[in-house]
MARVO-955711 format. One line per field, with one value per residue: residue number from 1; residue in one letter; x, y, z of N, C-alpha, C, O in turn. Coordinates in Angstrom, 1 decimal. Each point is the difference from the previous one (the first is absolute). Layout:
! residues N
voke: [NUM ...]
paza: [a ...]
n_x: [X ...]
n_y: [Y ...]
n_z: [Z ...]
ca_x: [X ...]
ca_y: [Y ...]
ca_z: [Z ...]
c_x: [X ...]
c_y: [Y ...]
c_z: [Z ...]
o_x: [X ...]
o_y: [Y ...]
o_z: [Z ...]
//
This chain:
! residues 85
voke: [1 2 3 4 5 6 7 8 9 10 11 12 13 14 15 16 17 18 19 20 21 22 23 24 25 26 27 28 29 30 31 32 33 34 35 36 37 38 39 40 41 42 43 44 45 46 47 48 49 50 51 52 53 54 55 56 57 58 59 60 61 62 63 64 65 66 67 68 69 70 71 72 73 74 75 76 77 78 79 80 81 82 83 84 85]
paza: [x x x x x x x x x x x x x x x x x x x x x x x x x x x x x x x x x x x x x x x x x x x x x x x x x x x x x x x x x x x x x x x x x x x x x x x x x x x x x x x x x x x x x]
n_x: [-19.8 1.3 0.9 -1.6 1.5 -1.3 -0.4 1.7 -1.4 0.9 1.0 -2.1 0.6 -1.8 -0.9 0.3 -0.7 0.6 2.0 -1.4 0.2 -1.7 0.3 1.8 -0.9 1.2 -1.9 1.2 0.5 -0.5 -1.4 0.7 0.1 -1.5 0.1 1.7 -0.9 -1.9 1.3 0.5 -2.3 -0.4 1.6 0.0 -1.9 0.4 1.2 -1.5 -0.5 1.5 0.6 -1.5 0.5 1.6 -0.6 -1.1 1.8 0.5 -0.7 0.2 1.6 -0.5 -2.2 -0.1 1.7 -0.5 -0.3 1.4 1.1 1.4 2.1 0.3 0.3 1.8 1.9 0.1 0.5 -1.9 0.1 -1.3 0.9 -0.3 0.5 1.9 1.5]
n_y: [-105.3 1.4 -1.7 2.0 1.8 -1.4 2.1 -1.3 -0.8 1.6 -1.1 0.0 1.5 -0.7 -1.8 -1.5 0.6 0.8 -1.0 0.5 2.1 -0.3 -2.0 0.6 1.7 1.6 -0.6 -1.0 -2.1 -1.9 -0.6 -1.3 -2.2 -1.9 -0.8 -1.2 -1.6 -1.0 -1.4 -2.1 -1.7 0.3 -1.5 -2.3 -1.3 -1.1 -1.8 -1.6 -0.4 -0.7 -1.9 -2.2 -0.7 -1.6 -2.4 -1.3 -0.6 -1.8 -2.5 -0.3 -1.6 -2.2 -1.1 -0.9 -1.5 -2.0 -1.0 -0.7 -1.4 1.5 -0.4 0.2 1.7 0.5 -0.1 0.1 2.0 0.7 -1.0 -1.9 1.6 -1.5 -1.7 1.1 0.0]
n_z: [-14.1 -1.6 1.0 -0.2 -0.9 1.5 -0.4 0.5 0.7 -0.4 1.4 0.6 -1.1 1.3 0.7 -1.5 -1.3 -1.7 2.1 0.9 -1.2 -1.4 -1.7 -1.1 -1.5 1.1 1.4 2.1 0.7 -0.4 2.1 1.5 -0.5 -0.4 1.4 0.7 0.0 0.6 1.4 -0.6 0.5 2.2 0.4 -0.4 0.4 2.4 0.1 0.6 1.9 1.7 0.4 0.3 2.5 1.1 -0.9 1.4 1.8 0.0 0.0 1.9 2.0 0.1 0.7 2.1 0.6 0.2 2.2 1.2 0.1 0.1 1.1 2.1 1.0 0.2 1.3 2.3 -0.4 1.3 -2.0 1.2 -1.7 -1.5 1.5 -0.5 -1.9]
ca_x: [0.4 1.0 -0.7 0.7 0.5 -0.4 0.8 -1.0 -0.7 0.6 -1.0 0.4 1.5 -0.2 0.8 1.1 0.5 1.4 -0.8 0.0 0.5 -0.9 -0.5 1.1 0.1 -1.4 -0.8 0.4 1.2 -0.8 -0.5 1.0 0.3 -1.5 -0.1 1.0 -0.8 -0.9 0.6 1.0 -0.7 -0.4 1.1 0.5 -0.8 0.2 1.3 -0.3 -0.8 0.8 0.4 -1.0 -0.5 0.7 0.3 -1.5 -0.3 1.0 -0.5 -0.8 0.8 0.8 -0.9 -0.5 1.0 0.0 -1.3 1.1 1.3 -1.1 0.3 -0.3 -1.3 -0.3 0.2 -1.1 -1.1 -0.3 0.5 -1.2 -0.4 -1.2 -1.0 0.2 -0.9]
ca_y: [1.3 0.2 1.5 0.9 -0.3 1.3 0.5 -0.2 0.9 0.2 1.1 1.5 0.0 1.2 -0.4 -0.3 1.4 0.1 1.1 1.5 0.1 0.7 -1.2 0.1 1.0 0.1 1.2 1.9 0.7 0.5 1.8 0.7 0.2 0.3 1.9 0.3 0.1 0.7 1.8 -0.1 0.2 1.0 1.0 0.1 0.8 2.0 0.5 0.7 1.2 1.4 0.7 1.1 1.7 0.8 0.1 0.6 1.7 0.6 0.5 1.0 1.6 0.6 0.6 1.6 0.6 0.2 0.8 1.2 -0.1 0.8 -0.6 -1.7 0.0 0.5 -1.6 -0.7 1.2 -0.1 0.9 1.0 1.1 0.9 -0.2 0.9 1.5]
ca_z: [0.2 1.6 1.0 0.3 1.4 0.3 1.6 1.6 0.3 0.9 0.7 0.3 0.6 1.4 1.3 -0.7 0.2 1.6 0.6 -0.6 1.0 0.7 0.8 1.1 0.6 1.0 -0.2 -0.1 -1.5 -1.1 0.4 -0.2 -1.7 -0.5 0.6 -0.6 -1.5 0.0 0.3 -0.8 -0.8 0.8 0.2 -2.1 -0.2 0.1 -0.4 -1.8 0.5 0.0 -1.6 -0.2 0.0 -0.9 -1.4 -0.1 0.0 -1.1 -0.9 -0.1 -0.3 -1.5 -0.8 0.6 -0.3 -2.0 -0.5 0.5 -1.1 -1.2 -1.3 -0.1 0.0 -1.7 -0.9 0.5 -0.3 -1.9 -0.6 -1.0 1.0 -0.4 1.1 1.3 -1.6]
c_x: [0.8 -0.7 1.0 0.4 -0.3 0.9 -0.5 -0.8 0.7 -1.4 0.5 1.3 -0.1 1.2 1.0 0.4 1.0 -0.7 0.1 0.6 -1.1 -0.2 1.0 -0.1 -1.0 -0.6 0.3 0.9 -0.6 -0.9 1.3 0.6 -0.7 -0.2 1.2 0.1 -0.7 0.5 0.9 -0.6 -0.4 0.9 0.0 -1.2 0.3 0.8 -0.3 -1.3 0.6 0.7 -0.6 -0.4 1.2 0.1 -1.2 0.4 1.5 -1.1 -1.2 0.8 0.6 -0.9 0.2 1.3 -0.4 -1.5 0.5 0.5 -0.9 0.4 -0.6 -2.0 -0.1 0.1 -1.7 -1.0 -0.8 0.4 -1.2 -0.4 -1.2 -1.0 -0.1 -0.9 -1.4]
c_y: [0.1 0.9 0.7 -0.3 1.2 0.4 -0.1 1.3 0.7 0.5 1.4 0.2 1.1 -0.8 0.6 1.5 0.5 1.4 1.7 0.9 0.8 -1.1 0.1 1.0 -0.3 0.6 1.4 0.4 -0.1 1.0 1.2 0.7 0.9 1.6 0.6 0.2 1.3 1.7 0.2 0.9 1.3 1.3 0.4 0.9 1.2 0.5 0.3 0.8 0.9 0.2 0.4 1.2 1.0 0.6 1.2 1.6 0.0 0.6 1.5 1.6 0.0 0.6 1.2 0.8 0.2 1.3 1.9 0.1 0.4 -0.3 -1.6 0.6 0.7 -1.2 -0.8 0.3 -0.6 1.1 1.2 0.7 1.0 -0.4 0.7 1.2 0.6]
c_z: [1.3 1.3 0.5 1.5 1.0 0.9 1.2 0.3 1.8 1.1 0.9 0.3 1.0 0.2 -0.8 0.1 1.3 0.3 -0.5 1.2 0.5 1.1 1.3 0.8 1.2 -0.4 0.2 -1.0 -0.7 -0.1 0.0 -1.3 -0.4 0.9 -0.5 -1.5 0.1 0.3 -1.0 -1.6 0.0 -0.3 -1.3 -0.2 0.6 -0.9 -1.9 -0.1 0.0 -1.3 -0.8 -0.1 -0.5 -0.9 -0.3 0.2 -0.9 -1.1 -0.1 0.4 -1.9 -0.7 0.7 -0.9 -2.0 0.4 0.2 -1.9 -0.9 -1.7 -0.1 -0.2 -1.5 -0.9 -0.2 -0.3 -1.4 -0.4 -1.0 1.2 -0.7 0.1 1.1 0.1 1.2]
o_x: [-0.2 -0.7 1.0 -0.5 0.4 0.7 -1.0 0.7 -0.4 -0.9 1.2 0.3 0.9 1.1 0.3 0.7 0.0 -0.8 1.0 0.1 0.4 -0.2 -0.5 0.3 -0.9 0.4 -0.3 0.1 -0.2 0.2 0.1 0.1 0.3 -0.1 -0.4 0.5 0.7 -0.4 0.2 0.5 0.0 -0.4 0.0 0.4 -0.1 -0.3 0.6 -0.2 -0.4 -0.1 0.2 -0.4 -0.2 0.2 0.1 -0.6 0.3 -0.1 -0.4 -0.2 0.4 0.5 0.1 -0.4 0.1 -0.4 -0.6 -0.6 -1.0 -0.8 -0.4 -0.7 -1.1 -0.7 -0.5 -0.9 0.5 0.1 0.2 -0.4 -0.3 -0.9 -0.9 -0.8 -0.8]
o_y: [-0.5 1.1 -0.5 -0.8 1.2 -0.8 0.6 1.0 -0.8 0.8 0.4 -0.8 0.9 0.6 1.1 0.1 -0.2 0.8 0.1 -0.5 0.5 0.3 -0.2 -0.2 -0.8 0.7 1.0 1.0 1.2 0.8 1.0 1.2 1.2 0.9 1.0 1.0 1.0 1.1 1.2 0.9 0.5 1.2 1.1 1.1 1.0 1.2 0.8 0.6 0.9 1.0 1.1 0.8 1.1 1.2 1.0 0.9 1.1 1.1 0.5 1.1 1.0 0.8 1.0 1.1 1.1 0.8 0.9 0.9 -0.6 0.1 -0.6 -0.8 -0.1 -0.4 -0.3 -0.9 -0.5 1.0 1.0 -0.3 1.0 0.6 -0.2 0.4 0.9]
o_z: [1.1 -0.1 0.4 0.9 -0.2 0.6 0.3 -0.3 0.8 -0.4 0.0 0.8 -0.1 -0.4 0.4 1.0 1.2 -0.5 -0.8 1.1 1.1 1.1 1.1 1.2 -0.1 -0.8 -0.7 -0.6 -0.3 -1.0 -0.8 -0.2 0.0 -0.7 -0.6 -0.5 -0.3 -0.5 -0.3 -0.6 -1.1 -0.3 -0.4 -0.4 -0.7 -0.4 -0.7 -1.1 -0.7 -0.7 -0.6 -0.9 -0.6 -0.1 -0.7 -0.6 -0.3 -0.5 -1.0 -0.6 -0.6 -0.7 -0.7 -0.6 -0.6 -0.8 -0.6 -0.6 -0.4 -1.0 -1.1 -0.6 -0.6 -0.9 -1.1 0.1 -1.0 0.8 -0.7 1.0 0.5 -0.7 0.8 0.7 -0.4]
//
């Protein structure tokens, strides 16, 4: 019988890997970043909060406005009025 042929078995490749650029930066540039991030992250959330709440009182001056509109309140209305009786 023929024998198989195995693939060398390689060991850990740590060394083998090139440098990365977190490995180049210093530490304050990198804190740096990383806080800079963080207010980046900070600002996007305030900032869709507030629209949020926008959207939050458009939507409620439009109800206050359809709850005023008395044609929009008859449209909307049940219409069995002899449960009223």
């Amino acid at each position: 019988m023929a024998k198989k042929n195995k693939a060398p078995a390689r060991p850990a490749a740590a060394q083998d890997k090139p440098a990365t650029l977190k490995d180049l930066l210093s530490a304050d540039v990198l804190d740096k970043l990383k806080s800079q991030a963080n207010e980046l992250r900070e600002a996007e959330q305030q900032q869709q909060e507030k629209q949020r709440q926008q959207a939050e009182e458009a939507r409620k001056a439009e109800q206050k406005r359809k709850d005023n509109d008395f044609e929009y309140l008859l449209e909307n209305s049940n219409q069995d009025w002899k449960k009223y009786k």
